[in-house]
Backbone bond lengths (Angstrom), bond angles and torsions (degrees), N, CA, C in turn:
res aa  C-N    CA-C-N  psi(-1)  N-CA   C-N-CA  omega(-1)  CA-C   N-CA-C  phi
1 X - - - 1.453 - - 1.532 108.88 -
2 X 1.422 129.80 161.17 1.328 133.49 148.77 1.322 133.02 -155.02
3 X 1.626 113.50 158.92 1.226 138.61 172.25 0.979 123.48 -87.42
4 X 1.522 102.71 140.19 1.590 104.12 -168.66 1.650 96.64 -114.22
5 X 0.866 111.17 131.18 1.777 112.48 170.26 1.749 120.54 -153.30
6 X 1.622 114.24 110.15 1.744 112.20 -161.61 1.136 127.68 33.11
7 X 1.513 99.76 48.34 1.846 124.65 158.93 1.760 101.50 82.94
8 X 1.418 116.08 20.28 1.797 103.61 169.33 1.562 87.47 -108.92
9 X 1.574 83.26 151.47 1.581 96.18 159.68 1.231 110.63 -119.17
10 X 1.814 110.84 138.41 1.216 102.19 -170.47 1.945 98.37 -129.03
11 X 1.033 123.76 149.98 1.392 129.13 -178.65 1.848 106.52 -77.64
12 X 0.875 106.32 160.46 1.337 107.69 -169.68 1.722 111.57 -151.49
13 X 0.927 132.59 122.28 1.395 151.20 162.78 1.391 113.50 -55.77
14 X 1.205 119.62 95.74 1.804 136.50 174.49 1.014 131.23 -69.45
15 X 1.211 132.37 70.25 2.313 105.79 -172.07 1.282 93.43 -75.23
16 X 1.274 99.08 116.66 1.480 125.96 131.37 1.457 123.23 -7.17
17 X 1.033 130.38 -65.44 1.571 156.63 -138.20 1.887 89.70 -92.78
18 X 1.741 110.79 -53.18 1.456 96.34 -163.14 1.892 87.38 -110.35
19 X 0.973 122.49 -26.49 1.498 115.17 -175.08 1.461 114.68 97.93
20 X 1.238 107.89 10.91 1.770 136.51 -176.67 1.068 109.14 -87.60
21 X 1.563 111.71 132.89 1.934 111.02 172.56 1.402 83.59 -84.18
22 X 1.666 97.34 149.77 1.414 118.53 155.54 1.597 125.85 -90.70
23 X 1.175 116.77 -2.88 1.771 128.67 179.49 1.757 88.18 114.32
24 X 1.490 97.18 -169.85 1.495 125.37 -143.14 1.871 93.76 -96.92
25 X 1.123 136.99 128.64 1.097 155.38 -161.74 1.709 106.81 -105.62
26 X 1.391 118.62 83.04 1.178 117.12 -177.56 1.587 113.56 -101.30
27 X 1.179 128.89 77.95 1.871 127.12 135.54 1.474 103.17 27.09
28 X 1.518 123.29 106.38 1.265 129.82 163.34 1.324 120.81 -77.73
29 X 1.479 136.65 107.03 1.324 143.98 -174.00 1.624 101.61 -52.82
30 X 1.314 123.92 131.48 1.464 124.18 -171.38 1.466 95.54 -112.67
31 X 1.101 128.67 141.75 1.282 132.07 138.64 1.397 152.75 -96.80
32 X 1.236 123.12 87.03 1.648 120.97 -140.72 2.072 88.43 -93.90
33 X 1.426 105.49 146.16 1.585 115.30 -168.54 1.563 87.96 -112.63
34 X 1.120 116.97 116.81 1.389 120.95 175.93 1.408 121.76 -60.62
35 X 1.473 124.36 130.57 1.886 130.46 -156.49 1.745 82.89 -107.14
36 X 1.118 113.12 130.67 1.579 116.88 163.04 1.767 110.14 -93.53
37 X 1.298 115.61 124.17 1.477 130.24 -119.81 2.606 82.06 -105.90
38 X 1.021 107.78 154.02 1.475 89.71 164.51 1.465 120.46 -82.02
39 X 1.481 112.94 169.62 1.743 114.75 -175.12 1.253 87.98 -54.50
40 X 1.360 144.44 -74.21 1.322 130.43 -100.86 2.232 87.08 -104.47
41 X 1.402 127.94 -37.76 1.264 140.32 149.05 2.226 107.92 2.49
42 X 1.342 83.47 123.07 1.408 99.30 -179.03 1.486 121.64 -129.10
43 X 1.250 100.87 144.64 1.883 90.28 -160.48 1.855 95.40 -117.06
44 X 1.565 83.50 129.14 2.047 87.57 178.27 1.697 89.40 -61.78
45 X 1.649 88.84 -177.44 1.294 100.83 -167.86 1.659 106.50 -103.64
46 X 1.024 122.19 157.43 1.568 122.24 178.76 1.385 113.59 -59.50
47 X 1.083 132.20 158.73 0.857 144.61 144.64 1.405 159.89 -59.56
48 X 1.541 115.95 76.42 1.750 110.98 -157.96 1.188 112.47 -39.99
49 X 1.931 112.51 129.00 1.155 126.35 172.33 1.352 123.93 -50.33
50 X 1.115 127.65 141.48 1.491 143.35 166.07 1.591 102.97 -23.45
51 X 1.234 121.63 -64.78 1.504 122.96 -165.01 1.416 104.70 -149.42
52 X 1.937 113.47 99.49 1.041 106.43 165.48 1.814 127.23 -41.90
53 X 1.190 117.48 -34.13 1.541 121.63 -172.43 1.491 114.48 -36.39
54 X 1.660 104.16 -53.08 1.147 146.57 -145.32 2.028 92.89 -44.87
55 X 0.882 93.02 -77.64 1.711 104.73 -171.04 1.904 104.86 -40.20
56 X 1.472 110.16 -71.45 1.073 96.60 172.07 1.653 135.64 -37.48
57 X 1.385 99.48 -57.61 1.690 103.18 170.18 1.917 110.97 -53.39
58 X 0.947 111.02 -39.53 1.922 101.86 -172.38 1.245 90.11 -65.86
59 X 1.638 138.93 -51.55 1.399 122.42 -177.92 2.022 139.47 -49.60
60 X 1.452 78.18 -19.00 1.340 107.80 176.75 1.501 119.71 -82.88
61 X 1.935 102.55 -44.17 1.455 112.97 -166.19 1.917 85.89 -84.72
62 X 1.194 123.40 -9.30 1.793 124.90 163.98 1.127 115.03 -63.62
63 X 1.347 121.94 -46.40 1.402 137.04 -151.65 1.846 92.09 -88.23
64 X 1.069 133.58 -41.85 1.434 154.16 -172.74 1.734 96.18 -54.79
65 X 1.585 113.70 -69.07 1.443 116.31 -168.29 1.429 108.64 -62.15
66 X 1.197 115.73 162.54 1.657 113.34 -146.08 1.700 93.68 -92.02
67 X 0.976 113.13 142.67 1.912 118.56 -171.04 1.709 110.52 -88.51
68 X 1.141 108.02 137.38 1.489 99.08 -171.31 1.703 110.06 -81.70
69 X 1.730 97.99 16.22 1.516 91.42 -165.51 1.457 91.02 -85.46
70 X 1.206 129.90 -27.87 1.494 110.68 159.53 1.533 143.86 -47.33
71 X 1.325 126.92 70.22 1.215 137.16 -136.56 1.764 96.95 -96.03
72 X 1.244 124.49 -29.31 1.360 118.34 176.06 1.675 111.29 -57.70
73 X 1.454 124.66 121.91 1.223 137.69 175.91 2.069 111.44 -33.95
74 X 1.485 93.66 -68.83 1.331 110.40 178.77 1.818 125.38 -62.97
75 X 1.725 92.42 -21.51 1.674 93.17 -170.52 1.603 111.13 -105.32
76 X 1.462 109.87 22.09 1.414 101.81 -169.52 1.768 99.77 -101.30
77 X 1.430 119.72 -15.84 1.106 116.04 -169.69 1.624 107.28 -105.60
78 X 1.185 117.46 -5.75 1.365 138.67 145.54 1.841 130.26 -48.25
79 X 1.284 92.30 -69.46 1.409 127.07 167.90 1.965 103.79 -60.38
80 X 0.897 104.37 -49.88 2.118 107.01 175.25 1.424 111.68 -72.16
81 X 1.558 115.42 -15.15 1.413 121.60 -174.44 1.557 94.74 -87.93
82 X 1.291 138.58 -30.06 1.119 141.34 -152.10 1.462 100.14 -96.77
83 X 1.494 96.67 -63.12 1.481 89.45 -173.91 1.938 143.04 -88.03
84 X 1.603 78.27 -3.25 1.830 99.93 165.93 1.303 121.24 -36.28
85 X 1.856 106.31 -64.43 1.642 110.47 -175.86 1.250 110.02 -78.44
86 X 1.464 139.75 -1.53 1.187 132.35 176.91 1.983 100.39 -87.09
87 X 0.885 102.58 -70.62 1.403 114.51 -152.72 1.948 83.39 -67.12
88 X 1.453 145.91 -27.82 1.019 131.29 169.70 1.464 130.75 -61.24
89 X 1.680 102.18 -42.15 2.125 104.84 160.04 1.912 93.14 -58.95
90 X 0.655 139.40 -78.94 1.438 132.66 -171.30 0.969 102.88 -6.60
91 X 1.911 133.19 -88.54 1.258 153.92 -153.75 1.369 96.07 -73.49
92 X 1.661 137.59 -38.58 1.843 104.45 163.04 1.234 106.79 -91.24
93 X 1.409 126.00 32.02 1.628 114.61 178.49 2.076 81.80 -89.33
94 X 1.412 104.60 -63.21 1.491 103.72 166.95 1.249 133.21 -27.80
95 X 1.239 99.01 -63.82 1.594 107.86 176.78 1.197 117.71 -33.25
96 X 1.618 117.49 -49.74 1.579 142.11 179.52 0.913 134.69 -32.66
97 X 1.873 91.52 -55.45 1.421 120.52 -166.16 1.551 109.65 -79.06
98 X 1.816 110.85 -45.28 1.361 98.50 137.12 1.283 162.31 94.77
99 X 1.561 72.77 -163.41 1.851 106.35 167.53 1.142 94.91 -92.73
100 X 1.401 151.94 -71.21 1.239 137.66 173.63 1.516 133.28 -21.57
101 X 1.335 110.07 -34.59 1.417 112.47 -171.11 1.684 120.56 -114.02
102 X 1.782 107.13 10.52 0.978 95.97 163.04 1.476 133.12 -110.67
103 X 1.088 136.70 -176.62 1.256 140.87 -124.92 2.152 99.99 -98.86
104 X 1.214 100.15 129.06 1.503 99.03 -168.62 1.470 117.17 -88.21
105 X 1.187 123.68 -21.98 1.410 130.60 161.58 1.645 114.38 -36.82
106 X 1.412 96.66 117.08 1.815 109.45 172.22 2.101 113.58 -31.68
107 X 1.451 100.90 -36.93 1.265 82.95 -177.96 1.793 115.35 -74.81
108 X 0.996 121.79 -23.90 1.402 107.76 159.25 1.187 142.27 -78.78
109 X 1.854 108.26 40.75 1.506 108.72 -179.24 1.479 112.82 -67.57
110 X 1.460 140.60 -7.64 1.454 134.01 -157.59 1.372 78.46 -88.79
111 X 1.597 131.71 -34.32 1.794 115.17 -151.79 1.895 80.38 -74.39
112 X 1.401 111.06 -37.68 1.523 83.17 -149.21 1.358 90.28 -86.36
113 X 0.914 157.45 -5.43 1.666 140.81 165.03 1.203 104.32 -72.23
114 X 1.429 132.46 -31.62 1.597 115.51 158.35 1.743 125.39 -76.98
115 X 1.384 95.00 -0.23 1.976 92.94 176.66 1.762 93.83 -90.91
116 X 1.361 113.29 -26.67 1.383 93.60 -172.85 1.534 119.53 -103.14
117 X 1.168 100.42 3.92 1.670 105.47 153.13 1.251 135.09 -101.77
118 X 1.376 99.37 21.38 1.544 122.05 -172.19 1.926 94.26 -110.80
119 X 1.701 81.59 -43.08 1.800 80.80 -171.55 1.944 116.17 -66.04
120 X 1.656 109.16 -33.64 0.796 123.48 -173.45 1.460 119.95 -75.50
121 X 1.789 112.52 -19.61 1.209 116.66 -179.45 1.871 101.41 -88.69
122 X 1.016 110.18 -26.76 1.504 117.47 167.91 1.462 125.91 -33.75
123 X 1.409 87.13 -49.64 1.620 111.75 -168.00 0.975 110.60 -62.36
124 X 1.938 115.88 -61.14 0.983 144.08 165.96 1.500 126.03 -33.23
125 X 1.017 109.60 -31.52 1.953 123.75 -164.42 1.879 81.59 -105.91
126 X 1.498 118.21 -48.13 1.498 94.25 -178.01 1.374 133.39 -56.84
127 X 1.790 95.05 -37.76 1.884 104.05 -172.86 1.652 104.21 -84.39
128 X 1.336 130.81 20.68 1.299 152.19 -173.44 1.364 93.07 -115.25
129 X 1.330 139.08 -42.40 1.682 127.30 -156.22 1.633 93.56 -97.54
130 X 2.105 110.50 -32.59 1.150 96.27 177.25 1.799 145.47 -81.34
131 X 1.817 78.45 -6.07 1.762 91.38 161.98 1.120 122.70 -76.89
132 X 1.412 114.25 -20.11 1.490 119.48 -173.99 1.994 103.49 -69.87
133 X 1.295 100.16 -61.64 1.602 95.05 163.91 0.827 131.06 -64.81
134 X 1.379 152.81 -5.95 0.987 168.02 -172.30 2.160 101.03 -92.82
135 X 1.417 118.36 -41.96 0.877 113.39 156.00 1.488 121.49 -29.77
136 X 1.052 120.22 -49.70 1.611 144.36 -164.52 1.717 101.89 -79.10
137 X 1.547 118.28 -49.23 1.246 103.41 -169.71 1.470 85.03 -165.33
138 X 1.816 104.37 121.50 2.039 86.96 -179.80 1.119 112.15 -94.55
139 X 1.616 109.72 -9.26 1.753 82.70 172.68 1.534 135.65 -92.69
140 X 1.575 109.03 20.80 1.374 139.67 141.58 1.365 98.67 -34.18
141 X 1.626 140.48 -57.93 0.912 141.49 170.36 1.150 138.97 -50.76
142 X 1.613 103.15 -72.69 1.351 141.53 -157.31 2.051 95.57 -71.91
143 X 1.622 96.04 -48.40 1.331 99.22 -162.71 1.922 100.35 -106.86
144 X 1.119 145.14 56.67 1.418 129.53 -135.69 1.931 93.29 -82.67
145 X 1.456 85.67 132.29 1.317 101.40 -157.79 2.043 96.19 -72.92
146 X 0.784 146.01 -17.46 1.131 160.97 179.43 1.770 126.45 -73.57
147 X 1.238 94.06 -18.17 1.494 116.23 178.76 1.341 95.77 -65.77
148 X 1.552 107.36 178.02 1.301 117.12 157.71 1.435 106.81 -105.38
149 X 1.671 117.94 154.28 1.501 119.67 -172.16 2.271 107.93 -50.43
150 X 1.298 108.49 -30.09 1.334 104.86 -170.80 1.711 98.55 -82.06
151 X 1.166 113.13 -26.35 1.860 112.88 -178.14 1.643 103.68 -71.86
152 X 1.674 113.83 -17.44 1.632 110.51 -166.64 1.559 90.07 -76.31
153 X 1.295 96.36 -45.46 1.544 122.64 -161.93 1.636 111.67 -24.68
154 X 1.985 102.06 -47.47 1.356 115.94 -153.97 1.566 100.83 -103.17
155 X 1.425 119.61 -10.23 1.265 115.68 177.38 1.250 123.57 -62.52
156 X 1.793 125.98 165.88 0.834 131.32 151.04 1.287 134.91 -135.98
157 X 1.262 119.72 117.28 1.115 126.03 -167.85 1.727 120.94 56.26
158 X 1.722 76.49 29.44 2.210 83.02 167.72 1.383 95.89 117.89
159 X 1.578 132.64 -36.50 1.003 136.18 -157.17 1.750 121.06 -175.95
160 X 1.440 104.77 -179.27 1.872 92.99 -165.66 1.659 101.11 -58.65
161 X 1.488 81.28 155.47 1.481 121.72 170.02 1.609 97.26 -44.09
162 X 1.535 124.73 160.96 1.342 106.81 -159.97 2.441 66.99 -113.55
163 X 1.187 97.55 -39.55 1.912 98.17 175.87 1.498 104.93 -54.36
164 X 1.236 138.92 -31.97 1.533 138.48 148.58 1.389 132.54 -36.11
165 X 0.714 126.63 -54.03 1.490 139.56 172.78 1.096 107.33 -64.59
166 X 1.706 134.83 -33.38 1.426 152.95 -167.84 1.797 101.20 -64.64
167 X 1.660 105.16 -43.19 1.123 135.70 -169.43 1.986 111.12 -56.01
168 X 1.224 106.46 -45.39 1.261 145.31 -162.35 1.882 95.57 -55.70
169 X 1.631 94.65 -53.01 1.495 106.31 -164.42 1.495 122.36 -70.27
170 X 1.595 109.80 115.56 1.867 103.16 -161.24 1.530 103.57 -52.70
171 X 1.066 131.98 137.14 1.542 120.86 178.94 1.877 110.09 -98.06
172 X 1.315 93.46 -4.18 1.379 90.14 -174.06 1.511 121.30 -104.39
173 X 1.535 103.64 10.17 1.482 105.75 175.29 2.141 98.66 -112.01
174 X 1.602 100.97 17.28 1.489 89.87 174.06 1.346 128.46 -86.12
175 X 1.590 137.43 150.77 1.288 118.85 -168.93 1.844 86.81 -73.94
176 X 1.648 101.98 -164.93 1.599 115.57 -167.88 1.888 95.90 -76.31
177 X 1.251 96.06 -30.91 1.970 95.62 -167.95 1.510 92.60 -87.99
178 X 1.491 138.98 -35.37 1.304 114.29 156.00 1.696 127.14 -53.14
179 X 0.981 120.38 -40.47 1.335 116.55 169.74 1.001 127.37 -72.22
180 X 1.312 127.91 -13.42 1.335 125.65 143.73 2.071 149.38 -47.70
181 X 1.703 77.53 -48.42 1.207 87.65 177.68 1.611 104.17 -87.54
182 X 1.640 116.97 -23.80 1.781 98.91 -177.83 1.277 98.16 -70.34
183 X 1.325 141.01 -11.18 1.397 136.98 -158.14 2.038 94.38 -84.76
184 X 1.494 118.03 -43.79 1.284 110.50 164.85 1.334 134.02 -59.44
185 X 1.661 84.66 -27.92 2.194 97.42 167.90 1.433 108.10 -40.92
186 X 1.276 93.78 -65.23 1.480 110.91 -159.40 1.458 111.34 -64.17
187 X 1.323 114.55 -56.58 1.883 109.61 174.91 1.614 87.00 -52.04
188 X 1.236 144.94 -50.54 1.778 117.00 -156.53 1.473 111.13 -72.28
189 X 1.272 117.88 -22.60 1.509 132.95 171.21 0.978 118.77 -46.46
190 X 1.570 106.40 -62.40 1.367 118.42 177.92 1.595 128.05 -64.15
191 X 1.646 101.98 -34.94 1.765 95.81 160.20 1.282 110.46 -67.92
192 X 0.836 157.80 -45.16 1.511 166.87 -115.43 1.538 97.84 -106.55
193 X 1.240 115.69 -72.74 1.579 133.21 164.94 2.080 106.16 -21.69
194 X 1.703 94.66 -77.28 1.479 110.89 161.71 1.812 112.61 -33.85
195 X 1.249 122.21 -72.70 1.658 91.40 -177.25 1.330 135.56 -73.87
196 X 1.766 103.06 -13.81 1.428 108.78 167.59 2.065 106.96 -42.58
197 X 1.695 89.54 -53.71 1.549 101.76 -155.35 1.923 101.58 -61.17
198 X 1.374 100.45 -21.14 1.708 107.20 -172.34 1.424 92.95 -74.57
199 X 1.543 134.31 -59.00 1.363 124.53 -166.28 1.287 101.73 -65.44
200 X 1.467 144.14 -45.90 1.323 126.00 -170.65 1.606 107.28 -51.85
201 X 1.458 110.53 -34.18 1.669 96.85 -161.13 1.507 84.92 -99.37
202 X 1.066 141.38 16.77 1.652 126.70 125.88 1.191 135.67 -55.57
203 X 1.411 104.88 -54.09 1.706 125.09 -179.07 1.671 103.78 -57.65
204 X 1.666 117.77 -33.37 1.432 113.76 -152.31 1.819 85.29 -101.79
205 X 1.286 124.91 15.27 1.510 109.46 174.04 1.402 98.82 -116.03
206 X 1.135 105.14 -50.43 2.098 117.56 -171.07 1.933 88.61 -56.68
207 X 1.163 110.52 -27.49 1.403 92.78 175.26 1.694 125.93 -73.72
208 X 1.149 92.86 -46.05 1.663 103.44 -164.19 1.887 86.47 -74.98
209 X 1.464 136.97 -34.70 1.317 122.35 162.43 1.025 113.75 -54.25
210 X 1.451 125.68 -66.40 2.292 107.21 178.70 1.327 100.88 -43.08
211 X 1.067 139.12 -69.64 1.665 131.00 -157.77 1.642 103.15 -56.53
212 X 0.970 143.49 -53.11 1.608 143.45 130.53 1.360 108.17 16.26
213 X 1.514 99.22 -83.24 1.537 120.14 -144.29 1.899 94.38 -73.95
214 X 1.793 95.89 -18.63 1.868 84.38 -153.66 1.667 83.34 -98.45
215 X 0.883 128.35 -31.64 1.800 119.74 171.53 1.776 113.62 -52.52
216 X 1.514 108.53 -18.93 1.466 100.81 169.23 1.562 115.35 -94.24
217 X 1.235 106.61 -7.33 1.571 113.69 170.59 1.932 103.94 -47.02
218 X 1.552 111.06 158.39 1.460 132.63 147.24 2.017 108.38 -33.47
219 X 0.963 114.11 114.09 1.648 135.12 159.06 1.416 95.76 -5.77
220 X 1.496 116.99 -75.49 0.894 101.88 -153.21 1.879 110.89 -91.37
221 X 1.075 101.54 11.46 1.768 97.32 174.62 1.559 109.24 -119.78
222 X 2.069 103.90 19.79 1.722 100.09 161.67 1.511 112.07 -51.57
223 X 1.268 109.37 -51.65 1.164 128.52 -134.46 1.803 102.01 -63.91
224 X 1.414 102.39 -53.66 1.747 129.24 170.99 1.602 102.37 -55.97
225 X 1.355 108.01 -56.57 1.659 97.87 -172.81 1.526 124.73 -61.23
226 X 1.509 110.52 -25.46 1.412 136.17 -169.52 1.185 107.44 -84.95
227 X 1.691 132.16 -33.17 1.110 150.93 143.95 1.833 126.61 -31.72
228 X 1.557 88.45 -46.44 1.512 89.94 -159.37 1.958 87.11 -100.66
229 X 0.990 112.56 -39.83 1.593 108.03 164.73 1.599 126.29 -39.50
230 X 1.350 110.92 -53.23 1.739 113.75 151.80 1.043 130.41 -39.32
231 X 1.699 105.99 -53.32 1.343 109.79 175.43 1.554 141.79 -70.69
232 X 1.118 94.53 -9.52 1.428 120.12 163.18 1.742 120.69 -79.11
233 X 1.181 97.24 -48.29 1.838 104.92 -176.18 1.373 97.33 -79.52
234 X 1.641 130.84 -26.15 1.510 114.11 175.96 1.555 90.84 -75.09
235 X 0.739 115.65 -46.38 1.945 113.72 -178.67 1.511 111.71 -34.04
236 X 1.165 111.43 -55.66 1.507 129.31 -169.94 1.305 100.82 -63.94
237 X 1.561 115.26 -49.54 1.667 109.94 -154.49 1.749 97.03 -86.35
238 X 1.411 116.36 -10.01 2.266 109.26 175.48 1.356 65.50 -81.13
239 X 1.149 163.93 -91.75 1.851 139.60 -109.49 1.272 95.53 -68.47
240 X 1.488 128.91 -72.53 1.665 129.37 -177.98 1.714 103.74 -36.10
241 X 1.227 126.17 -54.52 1.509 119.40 -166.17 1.385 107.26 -65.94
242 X 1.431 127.99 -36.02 1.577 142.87 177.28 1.687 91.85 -47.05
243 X 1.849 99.62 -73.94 1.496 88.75 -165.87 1.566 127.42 -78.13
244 X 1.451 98.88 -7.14 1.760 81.28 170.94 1.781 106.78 -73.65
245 X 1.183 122.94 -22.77 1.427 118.12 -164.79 1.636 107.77 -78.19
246 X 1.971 108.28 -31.26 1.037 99.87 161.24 1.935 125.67 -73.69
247 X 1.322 105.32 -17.18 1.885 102.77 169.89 1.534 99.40 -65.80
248 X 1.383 129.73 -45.77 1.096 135.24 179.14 1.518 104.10 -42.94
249 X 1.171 127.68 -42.57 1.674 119.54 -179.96 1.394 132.57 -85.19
250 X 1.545 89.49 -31.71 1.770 94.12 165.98 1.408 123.02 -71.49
251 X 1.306 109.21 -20.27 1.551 119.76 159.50 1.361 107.23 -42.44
252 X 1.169 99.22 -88.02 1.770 109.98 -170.21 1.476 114.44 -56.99
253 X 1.330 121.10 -20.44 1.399 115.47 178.67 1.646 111.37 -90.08
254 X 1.301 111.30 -29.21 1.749 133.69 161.94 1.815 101.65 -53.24
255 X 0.956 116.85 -58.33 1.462 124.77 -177.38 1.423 112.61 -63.63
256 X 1.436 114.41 -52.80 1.358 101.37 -163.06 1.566 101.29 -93.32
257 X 1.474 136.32 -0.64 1.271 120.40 142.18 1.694 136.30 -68.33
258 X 1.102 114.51 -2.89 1.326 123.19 167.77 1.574 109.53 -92.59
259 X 1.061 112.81 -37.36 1.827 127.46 -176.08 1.875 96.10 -59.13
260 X 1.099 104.94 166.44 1.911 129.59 159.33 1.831 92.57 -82.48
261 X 1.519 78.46 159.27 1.834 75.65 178.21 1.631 107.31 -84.15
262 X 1.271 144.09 -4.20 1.525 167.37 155.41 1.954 98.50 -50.95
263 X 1.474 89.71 -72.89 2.161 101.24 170.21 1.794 105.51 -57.47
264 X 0.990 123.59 -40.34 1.346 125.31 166.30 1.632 119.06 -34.73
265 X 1.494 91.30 -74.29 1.404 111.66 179.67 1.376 105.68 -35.83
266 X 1.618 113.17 -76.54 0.871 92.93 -171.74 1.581 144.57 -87.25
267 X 1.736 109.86 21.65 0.782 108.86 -172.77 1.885 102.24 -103.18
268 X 1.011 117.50 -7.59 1.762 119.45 155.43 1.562 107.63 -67.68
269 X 1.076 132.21 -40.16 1.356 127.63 -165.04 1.458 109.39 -83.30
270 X 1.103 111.20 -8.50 1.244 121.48 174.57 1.918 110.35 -82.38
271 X 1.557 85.88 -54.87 1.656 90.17 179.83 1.729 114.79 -65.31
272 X 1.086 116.93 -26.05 1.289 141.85 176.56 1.617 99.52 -52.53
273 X 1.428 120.38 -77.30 1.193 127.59 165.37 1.454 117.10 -35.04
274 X 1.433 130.27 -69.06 0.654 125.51 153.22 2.120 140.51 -6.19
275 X 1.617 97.05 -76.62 1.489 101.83 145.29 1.666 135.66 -19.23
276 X 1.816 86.68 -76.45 1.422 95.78 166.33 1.385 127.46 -62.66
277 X 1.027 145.93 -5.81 1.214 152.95 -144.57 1.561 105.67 -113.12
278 X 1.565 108.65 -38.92 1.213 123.03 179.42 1.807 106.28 -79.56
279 X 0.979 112.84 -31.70 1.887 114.61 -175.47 1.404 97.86 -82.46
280 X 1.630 136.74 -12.52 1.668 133.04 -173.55 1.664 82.86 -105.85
281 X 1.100 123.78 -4.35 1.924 83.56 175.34 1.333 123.55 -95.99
């Protein structure tokens, strides 16, 4: 995860459990003193990593958090607008490749419980960088200016449907107690989905009434009332984009705890696609 505070970024330690930062997570510099080994001395061989993907994607999910080498006040939130949607298809173009390409045999369940907590922490650190800009301007979010007019078209609330993704999951390879509980996924989805959709068409009336109410104001207190009326409905619409991105996670984290880590796999790579699919049209 990270914090942004007078242009450092600092990583941060999350529990899960309460949704609480724990403070700033600083990397202990190691110093290893080199052992000069005997002639005749043989060294086993390393050990293939858990998930080739892995390295490439953290360089990417680096490249993503905003760099403090941007030191101009005004050009850093400029500069994060630009390079977010690029360098983000990158990191689920990775992600993709993957979950896709690793090995389906039961004995490699540790790779795929680490591809899908790789995928899921992805997500997580993205819809985290996009509230942060979104501070700045939400319909950076809500409306991503980068789309094409038919990709705005299908969004919601910035991004997929959180009942979409639901869609994704084969239902017919679930045992009876998996189908049970995705069957509660889905009714909680669907309320959840429902009041998001009720507050937006709150936010989009109480708005266009202040702007109303403040154009009948005195001449000289249009200007202030019309002011503080904006500022409120941009207020309103970073909270709606926050929480659909957070429904967006309990989805996938709701899903892929009911799934095998195998049903996992492939049920991120699916949503993954998905993602991408929407930024190529």
């Amino acid at each position: 995860m990270i914090f942004i505070n007078g242009g450092e970024i600092f990583r941060l330690r999350n529990n899960p459990d309460t949704g609480k930062f724990r403070g700033p997570h600083v990397p202990a510099k190691l110093h290893h003193r080199p052992h000069k080994l005997p002639a005749n001395a043989t060294l086993a061989p390393r050990a293939k990593p858990v998930s080739p993907s892995r390295p490439p994607c953290e360089g990417l999910m680096r490249r993503l958090r905003l760099r403090k080498a941007i030191s101009t006040p005004g050009s850093r939130e400029e500069v994060a607008f630009q390079v977010f949607p690029w360098i983000w298809v990158q990191l689920m173009q990775c992600v993709l490749d993957g979950l896709v390409n690793v090995p389906r045999e039961p004995v490699h369940e540790a790779e795929h419980r680490a591809l899908v907590a790789e995928a899921v922490d992805h997500h997580a650190s993205c819809f985290l960088i996009k509230s942060i800009l979104a501070l700045h301007d939400p319909t950076f979010v809500l409306y991503p200016p980068w789309l094409s007019v038919l990709a705005r078209a299908l969004l919601w609330m910035g991004g997929w449907r959180p009942t979409a993704a639901l869609r994704l999951v084969t239902t017919g390879i679930l045992s009876a107690e998996q189908a049970w509980a995705f069957e509660a996924i889905r009714e909680v989805t669907r309320a959840e989905v429902a009041l998001v959709e009720e507050e937006l068409r709150r936010v989009q009336i109480e708005g266009v009434v202040g702007l109303t109410m403040a154009g009948r104001a005195a001449e000289a207190e249009v200007a202030s009332a019309e002011k503080a009326a904006i500022e409120r409905m941009l207020a309103r619409q970073w909270t709606l984009a926050v929480v659909a991105d957070s429904l967006r996670m309990k989805v996938l984290r709701r899903v892929v705890a009911v799934l095998s880590p195998l049903q996992a796999v492939d049920f991120l790579a699916a949503v993954v696609r998905m993602e991408i699919s929407m930024h190529q049209m």
